[in-house]
C-alpha positions in Angstrom: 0.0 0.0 0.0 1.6 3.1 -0.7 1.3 6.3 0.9 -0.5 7.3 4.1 -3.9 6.1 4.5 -6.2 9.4 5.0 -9.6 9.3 5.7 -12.0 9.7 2.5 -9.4 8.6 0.3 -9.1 5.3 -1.8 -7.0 2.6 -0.7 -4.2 2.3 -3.8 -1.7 -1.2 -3.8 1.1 -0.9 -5.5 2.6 -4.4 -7.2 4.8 -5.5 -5.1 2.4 -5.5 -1.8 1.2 -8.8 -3.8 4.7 -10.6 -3.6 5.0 -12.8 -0.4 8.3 -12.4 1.2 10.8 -15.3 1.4 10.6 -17.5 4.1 13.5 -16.3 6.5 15.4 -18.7 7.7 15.9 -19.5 11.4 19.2 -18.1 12.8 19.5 -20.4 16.1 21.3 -23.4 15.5 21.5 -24.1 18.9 21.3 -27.8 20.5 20.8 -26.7 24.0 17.6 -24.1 25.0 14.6 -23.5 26.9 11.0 -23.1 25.7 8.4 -21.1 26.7 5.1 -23.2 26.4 1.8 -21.6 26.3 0.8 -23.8 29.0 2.9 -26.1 31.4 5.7 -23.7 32.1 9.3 -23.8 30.8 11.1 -27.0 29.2 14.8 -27.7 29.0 15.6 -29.5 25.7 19.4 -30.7 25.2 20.1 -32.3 21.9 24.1 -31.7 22.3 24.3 -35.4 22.3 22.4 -36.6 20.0 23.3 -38.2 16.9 23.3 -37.6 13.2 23.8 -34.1 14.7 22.9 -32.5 11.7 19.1 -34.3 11.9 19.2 -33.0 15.7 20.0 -29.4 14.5 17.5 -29.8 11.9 14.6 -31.4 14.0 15.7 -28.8 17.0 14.6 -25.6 14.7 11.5 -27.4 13.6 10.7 -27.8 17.4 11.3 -24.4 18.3 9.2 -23.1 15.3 6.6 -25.4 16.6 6.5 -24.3 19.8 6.5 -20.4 18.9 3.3 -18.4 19.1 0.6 -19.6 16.4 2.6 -22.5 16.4 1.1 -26.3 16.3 2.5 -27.6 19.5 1.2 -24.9 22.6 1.5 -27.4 25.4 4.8 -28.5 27.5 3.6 -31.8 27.8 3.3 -31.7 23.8 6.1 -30.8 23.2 7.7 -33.0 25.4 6.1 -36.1 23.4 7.2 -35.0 20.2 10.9 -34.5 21.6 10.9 -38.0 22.5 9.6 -39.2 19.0 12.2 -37.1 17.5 14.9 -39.7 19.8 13.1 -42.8 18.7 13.5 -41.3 15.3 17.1 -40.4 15.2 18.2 -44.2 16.9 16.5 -45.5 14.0 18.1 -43.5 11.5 21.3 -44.8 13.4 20.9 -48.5 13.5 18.6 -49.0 9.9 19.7 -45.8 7.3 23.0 -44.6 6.1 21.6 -41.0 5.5 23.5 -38.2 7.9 21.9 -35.3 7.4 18.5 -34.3 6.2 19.4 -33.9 2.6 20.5 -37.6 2.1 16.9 -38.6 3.6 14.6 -41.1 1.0 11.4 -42.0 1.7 12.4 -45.4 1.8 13.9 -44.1 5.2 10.3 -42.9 6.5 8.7 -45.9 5.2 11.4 -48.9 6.9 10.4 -46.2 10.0 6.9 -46.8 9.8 7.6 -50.7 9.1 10.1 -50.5 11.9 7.4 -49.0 14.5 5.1 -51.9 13.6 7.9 -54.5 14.0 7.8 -53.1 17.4 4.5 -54.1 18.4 3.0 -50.4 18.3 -0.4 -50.4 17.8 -2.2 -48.6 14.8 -3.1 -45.7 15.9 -0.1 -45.5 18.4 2.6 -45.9 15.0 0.6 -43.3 13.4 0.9 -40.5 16.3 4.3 -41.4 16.6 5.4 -41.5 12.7 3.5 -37.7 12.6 5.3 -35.9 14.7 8.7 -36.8 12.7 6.8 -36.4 9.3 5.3 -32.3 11.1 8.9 -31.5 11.8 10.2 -32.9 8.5 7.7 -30.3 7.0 8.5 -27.4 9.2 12.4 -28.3 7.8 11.3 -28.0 4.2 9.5 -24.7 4.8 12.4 -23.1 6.2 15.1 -24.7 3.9 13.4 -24.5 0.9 15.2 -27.4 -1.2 17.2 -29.4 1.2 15.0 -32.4 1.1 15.2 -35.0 -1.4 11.8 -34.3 -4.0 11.2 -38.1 -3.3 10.8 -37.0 0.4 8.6 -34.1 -0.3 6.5 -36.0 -2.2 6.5 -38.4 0.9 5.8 -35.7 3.5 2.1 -35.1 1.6 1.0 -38.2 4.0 1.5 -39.7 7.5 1.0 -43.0 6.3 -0.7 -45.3 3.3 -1.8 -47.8 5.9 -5.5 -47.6 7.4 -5.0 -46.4 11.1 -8.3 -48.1 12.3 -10.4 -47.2 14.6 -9.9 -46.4 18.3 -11.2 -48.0 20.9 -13.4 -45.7 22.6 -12.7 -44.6 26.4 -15.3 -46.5 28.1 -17.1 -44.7 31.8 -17.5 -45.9 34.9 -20.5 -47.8 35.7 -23.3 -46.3 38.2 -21.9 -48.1 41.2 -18.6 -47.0 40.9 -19.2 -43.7 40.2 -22.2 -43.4 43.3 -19.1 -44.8 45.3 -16.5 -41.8 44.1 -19.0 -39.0 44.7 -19.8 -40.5 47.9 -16.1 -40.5 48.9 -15.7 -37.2 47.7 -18.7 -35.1 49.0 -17.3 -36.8 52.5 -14.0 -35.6 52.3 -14.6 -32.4 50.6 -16.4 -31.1 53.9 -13.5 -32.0 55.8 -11.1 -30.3 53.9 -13.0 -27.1 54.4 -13.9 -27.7 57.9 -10.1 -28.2 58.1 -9.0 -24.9 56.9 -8.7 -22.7 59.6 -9.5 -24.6 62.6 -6.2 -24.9 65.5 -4.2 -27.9 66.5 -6.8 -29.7 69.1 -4.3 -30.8 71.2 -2.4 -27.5 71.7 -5.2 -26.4 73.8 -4.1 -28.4 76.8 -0.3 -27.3 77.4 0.2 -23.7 77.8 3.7 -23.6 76.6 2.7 -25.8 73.7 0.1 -23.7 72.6 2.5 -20.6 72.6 5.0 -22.7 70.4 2.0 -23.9 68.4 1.1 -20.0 67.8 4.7 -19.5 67.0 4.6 -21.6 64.2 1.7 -20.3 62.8 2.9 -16.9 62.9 5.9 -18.0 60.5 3.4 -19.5 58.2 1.2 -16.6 58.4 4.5 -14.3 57.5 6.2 -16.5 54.8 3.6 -18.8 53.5 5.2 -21.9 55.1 7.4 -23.1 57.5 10.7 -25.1 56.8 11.8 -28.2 58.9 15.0 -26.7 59.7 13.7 -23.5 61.3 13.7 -23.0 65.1 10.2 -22.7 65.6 9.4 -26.3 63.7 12.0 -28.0 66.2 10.8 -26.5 69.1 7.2 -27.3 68.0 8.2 -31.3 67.3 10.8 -32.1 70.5 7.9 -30.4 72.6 5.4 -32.5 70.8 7.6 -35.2 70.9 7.7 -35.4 75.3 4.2 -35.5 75.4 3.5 -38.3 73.4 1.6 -36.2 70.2 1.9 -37.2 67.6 4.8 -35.9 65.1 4.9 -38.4 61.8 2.9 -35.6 59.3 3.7 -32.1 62.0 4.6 -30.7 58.6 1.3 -31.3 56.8 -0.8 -30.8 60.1 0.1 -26.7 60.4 0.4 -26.1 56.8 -3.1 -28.3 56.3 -4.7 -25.4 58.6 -3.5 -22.8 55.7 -3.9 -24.5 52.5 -4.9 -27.2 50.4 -2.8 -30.2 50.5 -1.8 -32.5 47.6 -4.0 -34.9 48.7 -6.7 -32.7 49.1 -6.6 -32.5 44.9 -8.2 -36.1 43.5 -11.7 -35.5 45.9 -12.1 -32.0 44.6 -10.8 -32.8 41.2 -13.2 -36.4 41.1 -16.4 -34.3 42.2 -15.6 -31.0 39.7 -15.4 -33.5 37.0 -17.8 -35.9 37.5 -20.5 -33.1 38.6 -19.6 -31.2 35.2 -18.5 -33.0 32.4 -15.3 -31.0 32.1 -12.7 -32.9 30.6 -9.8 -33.4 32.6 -7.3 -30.8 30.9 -9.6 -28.0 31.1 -10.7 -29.0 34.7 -6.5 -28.4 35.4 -6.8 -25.0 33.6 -9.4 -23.5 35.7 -8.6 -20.1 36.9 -10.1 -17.5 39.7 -12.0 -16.0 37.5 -13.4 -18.5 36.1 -17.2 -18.1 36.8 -18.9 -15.9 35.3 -22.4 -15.1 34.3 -24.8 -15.9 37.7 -28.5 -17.0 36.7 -31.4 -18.3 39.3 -29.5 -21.4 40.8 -26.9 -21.5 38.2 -23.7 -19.9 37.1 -21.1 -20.4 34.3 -17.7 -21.9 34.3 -15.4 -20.2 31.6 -12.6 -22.2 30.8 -9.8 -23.0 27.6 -9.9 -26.2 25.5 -7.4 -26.0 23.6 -7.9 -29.0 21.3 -10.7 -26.9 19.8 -8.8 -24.9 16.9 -10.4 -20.9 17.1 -12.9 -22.1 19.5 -10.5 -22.7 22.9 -12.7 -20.4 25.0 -15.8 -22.2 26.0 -18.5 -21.6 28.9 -20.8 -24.0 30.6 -23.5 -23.5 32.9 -23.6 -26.0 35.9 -26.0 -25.4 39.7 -24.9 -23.0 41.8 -25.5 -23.5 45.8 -23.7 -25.1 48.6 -20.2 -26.4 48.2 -22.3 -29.7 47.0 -22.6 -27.8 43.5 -20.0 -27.3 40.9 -20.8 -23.4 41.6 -20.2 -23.4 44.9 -17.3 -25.6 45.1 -15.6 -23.1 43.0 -16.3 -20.5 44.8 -15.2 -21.7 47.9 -11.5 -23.2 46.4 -10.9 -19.6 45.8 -12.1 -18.4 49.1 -9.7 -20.9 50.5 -6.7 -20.5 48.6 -7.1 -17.0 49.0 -4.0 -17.3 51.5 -2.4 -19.2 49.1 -2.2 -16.5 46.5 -0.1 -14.4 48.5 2.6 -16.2 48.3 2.4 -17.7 44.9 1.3 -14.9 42.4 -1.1 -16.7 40.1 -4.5 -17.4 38.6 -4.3 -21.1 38.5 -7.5 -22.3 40.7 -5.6 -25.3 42.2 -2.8 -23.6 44.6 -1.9 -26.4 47.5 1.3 -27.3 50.0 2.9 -30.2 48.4 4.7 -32.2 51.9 6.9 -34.2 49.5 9.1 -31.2 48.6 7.7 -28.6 51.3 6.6 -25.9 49.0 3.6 -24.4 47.7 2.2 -25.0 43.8 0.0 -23.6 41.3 -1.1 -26.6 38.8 -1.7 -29.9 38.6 1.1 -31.9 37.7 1.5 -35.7 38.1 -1.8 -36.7 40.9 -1.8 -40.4 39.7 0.0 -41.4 42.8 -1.8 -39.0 44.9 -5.3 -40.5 43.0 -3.7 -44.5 44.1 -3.7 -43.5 47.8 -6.7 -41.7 47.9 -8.5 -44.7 46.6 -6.8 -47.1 48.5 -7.6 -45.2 51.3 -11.2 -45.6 50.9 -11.0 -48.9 50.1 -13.2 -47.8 46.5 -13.7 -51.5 44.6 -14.8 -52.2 40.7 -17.7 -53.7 39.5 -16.2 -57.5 40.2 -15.2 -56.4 43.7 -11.5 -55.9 43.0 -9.7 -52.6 43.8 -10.6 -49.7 41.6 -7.8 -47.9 39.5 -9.4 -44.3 38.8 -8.3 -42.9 35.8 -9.2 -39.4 36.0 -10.1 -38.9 32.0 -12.8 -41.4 32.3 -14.9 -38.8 34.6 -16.8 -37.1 31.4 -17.5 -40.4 30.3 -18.7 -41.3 33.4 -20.6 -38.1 33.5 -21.9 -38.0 29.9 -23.1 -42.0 30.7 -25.3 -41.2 33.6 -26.7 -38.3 31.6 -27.6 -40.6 28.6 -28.9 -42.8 31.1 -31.2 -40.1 32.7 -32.4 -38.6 29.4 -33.5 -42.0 28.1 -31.3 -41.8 25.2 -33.1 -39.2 23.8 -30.8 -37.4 21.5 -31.7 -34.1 21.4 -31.4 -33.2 25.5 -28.6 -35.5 25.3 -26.0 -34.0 22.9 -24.7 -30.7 25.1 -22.1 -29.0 23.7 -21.8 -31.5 20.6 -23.7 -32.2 17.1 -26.1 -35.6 17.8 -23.5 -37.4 15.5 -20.3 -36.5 17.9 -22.2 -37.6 20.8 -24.0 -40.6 19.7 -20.2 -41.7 18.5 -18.7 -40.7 21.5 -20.2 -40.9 24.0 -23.1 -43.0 23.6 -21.5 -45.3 21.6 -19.0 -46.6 24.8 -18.7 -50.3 25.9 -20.7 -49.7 29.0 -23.7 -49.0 27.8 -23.8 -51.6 24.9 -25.8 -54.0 27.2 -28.2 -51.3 27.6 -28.6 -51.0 23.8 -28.8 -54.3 23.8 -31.7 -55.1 25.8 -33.2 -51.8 24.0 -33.1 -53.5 21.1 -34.2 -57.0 22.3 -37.1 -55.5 23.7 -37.9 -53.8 20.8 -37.6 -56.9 18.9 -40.0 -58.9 21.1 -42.6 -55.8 21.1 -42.4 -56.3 17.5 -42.7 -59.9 17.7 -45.3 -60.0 19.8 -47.6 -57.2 17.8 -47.1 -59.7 15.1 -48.7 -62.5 16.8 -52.8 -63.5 17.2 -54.5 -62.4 19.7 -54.9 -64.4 22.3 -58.1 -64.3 24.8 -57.4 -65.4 28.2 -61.6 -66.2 29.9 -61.9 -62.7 31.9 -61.2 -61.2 28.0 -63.3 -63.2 26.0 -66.4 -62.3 28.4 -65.7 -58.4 27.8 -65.4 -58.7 24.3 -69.0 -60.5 24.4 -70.2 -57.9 26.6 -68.8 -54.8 25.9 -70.9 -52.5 23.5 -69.7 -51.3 21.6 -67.3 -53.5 21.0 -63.6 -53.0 21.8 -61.4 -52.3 19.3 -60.4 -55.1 17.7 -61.8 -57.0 13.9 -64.7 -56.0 12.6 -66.4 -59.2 12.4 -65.6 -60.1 16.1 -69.3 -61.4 16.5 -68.7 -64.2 13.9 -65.3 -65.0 15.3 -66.4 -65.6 18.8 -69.3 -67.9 17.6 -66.5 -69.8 15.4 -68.0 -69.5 12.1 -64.3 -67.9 11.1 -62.2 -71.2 12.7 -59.3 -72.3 11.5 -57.4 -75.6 12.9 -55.5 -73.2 15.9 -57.6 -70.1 15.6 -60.2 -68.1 14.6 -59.1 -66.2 11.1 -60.6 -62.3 11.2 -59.5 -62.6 7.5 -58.1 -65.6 5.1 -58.3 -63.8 2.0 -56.2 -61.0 3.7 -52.9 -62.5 4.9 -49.9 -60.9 5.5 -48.1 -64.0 3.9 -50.2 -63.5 0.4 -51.7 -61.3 -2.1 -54.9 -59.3 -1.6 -58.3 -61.6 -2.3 -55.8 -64.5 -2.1 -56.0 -68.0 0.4 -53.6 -67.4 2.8 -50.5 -69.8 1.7 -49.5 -70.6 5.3 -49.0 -74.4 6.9 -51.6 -74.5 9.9 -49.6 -73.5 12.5 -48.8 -70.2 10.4 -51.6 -68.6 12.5 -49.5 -68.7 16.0 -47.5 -66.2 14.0 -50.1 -64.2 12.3 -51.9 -60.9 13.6 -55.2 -61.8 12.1 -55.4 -65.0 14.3 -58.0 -64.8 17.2 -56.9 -67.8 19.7 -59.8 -68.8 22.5 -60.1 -71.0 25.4 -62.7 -73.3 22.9 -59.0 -73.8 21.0 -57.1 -75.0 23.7 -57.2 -79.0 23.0 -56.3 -78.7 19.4 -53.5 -76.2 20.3 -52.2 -78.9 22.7 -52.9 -81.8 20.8 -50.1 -79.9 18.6 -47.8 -78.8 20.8 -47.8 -83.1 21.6 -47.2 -83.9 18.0 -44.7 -81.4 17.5 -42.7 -82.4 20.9 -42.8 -86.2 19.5 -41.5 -85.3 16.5 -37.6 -84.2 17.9 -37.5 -88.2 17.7 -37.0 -87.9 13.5 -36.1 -85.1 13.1 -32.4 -83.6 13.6 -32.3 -80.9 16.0 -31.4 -78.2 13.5 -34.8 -79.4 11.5 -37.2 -79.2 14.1 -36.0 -76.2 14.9 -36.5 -74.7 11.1 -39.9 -76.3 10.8 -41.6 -76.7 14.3 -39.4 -74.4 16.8 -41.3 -71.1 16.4 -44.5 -72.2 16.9 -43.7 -74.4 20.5 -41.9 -71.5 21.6 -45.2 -69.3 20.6 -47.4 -71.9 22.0 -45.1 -72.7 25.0 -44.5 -68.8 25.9 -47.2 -66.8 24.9 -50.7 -68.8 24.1 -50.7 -71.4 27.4 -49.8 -68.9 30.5 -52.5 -66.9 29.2 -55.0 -69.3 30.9 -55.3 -70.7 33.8 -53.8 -74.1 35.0 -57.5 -75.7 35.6 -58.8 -74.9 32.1 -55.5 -76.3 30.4 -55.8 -79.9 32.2 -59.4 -79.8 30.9 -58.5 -79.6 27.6 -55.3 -82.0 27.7 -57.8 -84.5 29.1 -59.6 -83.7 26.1 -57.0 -84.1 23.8 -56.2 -87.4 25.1 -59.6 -88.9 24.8 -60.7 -87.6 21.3 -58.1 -88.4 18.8 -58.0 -85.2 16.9 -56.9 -84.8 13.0 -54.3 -83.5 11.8 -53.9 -81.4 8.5 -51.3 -83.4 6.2 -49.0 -80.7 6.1 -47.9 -81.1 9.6 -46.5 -84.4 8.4 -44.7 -83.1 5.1 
């Protein structure tokens, strides 16, 4: 653009404002640095050892360039994972290839990689991460050296891989027991934390001298935040403790637990937050203090970053608001506790606790699997087959989306918060836990559907309504003349032989006799019951000449309809009546019963 813009006049470009500048190449050729991450903090990389050391000067840039702002890789642990595949790389390149710096690179090279991967036993999906994150800094190389790689390469770089990654096996939730057993847990100690906070060392109260010791070491914590093992008032505090028999094992993590949060105060709080919310776990670690935002009648919103979601990181959700029992609440009363915290470590972070291991406060989560062990352990939390529970924390919004797919019924549309009906159905619906739910759904449905497609069987108490009611129930038309048997079949009553569902209109029906036990326009009465049972006896003898896969084909349906559907649906007394009957009037049979 040339000139000065001014208001009123036209915008003028002159030619060369179309002409991209050349890529400038990075200057830093460095093996050893530190970078900055967007979240996590600061990571040391050293590549000074590392051999071909050209690749690991190459592959160093690309990480760096990665890791800049509006890079791909914003995360420490991210970058931290693609650091290490850049190692695996490199000791392939070692042991397998004979190129030594990026320009003597084939694709062969990438492909015996990928081959090498799955030699190794990786998984699918696992080879393909893996295999990316050398092919993404492979590209970043090109784009800043324009012309180093071999055109073979390039060419190669346009994929991660000409094998089918699959599909992944879907994070499955926690079932209802387990999960009523972690919120249980949690609510419990989650009001004993904050009934913590605050409240004196009991047994101080009872030795004057103690107590004033006792007070001295609070007053260093009040004044620096914590109070070191080594300083006078901690000894004084545990040798007086010490004579009198108190205990001393955890002193540390008793006076700072009257301050702040502890580290194992983290997996209740962090089990409830996510299992109230939904949150996934990552953005649950990223909350901040000023994170809720927006107050309604009984609710409130939690603003917070996922930063999988390209251009759409910053994301809201309204939860209950109330008691420290809602998400709300608990939220608000983490900040009014940590609110000590924050004087002594300056940040936003919501999750500021005194770490006993190494005796120092943190802001951030970092590493609460072994804290998540004990706390389970110490609650003695079992699985669904009675065996001790491992609690992985990312499960919790499956958990959480599970028992809201189980409240709403399935029903799609109050289901699918936050997501398109496809993305949940596939991601959360679709999990192993609930397949015997869908299951039986569908079995149901399938005997509802079975059963609509059956006669009509009237049990006594039935029959007499339809012969009294007026008008008649709904039901055929011609119900009159069915009841007085002037429609009769060998099983049934037809309400209409020239309108089968097994033939044309105006046509015979084209069933075998016992087609009617699976036919909705048979009627079946008590006035039926010997014939039906003098069939069910033929049938039953005939397993004797028939193979087992044969009778099944030919006769199975209809014992199983006669067996489970038509019998129960009278009583005991009128079904001897009409075996006796059966017995002593040998009845016919149609011929194609014996075909």
């Amino acid at each position: 653009m040339t000139g000065r813009p001014r208001k009123g006049a036209s915008v003028r470009f002159a030619p060369a404002d179309g002409i991209a500048p050349m890529h400038a190449r990075d200057p830093v050729i460095g093996l050893r640095f530190n970078i900055e991450a967007r979240y996590g903090g600061t990571l040391e990389v050293d590549l000074a050892g590392v051999h071909p050391r050209p690749f690991a000067i190459a592959f160093a840039g690309a990480l760096r360039r990665q890791s800049e702002l509006g890079g791909s890789l914003g995360a420490c642990s991210t970058i931290k994972q693609h650091l290490q595949a850049y190692l695996k790389f490199f000791a392939y390149l070692r042991e397998h290839s004979t190129a030594k710096k990026p320009a003597d690179l084939r694709a062969d090279d990438i492909d015996g990689y990928e081959d090498f991967l799955e030699a190794g036993g990786m998984t699918p999906i696992h080879r393909h991460t893996v295999l990316a994150k050398a092919i993404l800094a492979l590209r970043s190389i090109d784009a800043d050296q324009p012309g180093l790689l071999n055109e073979g390469v390039r060419h190669r770089l346009r994929y991660t891989s000409a094998r089918s990654v699959g599909r992944s096996r879907p994070r499955d939730a926690y079932s209802p027991f387990v999960s009523r057993q972690l919120r249980d847990a949690a609510r419990g100690d989650i009001a004993r934390i904050f009934r913590r906070i605050g409240k004196p060392l009991d047994e101080a109260d009872n030795y004057a001298n103690l107590r004033r010791v006792t007070d001295e070491a609070n007053a260093r914590i009040v004044a620096f935040g914590r109070l070191s093992s080594g300083d006078r008032a901690f000894k004084s505090l545990y040798f007086m403790r010490l004579r009198r028999g108190l205990p001393v094992s955890n002193l540390s993590e008793d006076l700072h637990a009257r301050f702040h949060l502890r580290a194992m105060d983290i997996p209740p709080l962090l089990t409830f937050l996510s299992l109230e919310t939904g949150l996934e776990l990552e953005c649950c670690k990223a909350l901040t203090i000023n994170c809720l935002q927006n107050p309604g009648p009984g609710t409130i919103e939690i603003a917070y970053v996922k930063r999988r979601a390209r251009g759409a990181e910053h994301k809201h959700i309204r939860v209950r608001d109330g008691g420290i029992g809602t998400p709300g609440g608990l939220i608000r009363k983490l900040i009014e506790a940590t609110a000590f915290t924050r004087r002594f470590v300056p940040s936003e972070n919501l999750w500021l606790y005194y770490y006993t291991g190494r005796k120092q406060l943190r802001a951030g989560l970092e590493h609460q699997q072994e804290l998540v062990a004990r706390w389970i352990k110490g609650h003695d939390l079992v699985d669904d087959d009675g065996e001790p529970l491992r609690l992985v924390l990312s499960r919790l919004r499956k958990t959480h989306k599970a028992l809201w797919y189980l409240k709403t019924e399935g029903h799609m549309a109050r289901f699918a918060v936050g997501h398109t009906p496809e993305i949940a159905a596939r991601h959360y619906a679709d999990i192993p836990s609930l397949r015997p739910l869908h299951e039986a759904t569908v079995a149901e449905a399938f005997s509802e559907v079975a059963a609509a497609a059956g006669p009509i069987v009237l049990a006594p108490a039935e029959e007499d309504f339809w012969r009294q009611c007026d008008p008649p129930p709904e039901g055929p038309e011609d119900r009159d003349s069915i009841l007085r048997g002037d429609q009769d079949v060998w099983l049934a009553a037809c309400s209409g032989f020239d309108r089968s569902p097994f033939g044309g209109p105006g046509e015979p029906c084209p069933q075998p006799f016992w087609g009617c036990l699976e036919c909705r326009n048979a009627v079946i009465t008590a006035r039926k019951l010997p014939a039906i049972i003098a069939f069910l006896q033929f049938i039953e003898e005939q397993r004797a000449g028939l193979s087992a896969s044969e009778w099944a084909m030919k006769f199975g349906r209809a014992h199983a309809r006669i067996a489970g559907q038509v019998l129960p649906a009278f009583p005991e007394s009128m079904i001897a009546a009409a075996r006796r009957e059966a017995e002593e009037h040998t009845l016919y049979l149609p011929p194609e019963a014996r075909q």
